[in-house]
C-alpha positions in Angstrom: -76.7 30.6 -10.0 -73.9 33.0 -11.9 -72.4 30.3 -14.3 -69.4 33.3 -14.3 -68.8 33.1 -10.0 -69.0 29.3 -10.3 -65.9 29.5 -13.1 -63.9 31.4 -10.3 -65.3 29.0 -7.3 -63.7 26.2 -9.7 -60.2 28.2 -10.0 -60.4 28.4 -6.7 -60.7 25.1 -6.3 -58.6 24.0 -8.9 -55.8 26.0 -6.8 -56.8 24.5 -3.7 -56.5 20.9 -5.0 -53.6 19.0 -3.5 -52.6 18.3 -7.4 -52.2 21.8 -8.0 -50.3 22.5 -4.8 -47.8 19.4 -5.6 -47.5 20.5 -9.3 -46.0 23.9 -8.3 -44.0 22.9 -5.8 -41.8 20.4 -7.8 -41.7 23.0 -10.6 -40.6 25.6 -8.0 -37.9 22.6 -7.1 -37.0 22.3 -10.9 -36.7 25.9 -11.6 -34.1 25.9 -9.1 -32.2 23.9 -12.0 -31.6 25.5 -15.0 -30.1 22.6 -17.0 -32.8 19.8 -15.6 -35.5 22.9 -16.5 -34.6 22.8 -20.1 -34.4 18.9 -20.4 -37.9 18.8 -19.2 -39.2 21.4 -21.2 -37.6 20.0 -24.4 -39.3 16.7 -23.4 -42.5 18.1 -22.7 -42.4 20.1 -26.0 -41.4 16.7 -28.0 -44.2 14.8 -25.9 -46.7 17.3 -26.9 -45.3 17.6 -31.2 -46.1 13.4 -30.7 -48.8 13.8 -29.2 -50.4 16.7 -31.6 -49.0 14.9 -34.7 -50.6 11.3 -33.1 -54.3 13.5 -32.7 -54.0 14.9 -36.2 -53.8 11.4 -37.5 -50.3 11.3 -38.8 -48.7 8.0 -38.3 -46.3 7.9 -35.4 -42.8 8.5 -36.1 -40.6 5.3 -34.5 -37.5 6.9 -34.2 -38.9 10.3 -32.6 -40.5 7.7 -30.2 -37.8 5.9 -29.4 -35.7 9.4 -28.5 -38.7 10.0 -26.3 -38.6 6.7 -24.2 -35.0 7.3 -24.3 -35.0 10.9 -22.6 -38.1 9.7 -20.5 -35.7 7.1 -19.1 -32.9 9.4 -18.0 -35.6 12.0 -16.9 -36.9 9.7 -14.4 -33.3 9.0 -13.2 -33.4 11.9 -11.8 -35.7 12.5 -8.5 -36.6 16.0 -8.8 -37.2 14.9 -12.7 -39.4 12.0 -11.8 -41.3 13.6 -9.0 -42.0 16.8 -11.3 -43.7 14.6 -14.0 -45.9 12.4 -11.4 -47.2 16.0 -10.6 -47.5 17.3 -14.0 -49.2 13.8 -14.9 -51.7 13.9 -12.2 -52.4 17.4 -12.5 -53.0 17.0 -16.4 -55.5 14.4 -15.1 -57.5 16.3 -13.3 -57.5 19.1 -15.7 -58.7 16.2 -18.6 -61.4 14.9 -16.2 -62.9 18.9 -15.9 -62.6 19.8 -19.4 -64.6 16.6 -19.9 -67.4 17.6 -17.6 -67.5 20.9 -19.2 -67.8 19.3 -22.7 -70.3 17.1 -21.5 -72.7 19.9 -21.1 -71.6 22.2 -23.8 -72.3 19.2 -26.5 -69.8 20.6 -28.9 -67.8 17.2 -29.8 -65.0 18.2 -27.0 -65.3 15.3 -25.4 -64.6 12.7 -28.4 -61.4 14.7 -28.6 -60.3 14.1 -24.9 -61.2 10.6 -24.7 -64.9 11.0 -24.0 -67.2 7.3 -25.2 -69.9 9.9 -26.9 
């Protein structure tokens, strides 16, 4: 077994998976949008500084949070917004639960930093 041809059989698969599919069809919806486009992206961007800051151990900033749940809330107003997220949440899932496989075998601590029990 080619460890390298089962790395593109999972691509493959990862691109086959209705997740996947779902995920890139909202963002073609939301790409449709330029001004819901750039709301998203500057959530996503403050989700992940949170998110990054929160892993690195600094203490979580309430008033950045509370402009997050704030934005989150008129984001999921919006149906295309709403749907797009679901997708990009699920999707994200997925992706989590395979790099955790991975780290599983590779035994190089990945897994403690994904939410792994090790």
């Amino acid at each position: 077994m080619n460890v390298y041809d089962q790395a593109h059989s999972l691509a493959t698969a990862v691109k086959e998976s209705e997740e996947y599919k779902q995920f890139q069809a909202r963002k073609k919806d939301i790409e449709g949008n330029p001004e819901l486009e750039k709301a998203l992206n500057d959530f996503l961007k403050q989700q992940f500084e949170m998110q990054a800051a929160q892993a690195m151990g600094q203490p979580m900033d309430p008033e950045a949070l509370g402009k997050l749940q704030q934005l989150s809330g008129i984001l999921m107003q919006d149906p295309a917004a709403a749907q797009y997220l679901q997708c990009q949440m699920r999707f994200s899932m997925m992706m989590a639960d395979v790099y955790k496989i991975l780290a599983e075998v590779s035994d190089l601590g990945i897994d403690q930093m994904i939410g792994g029990d090790k």
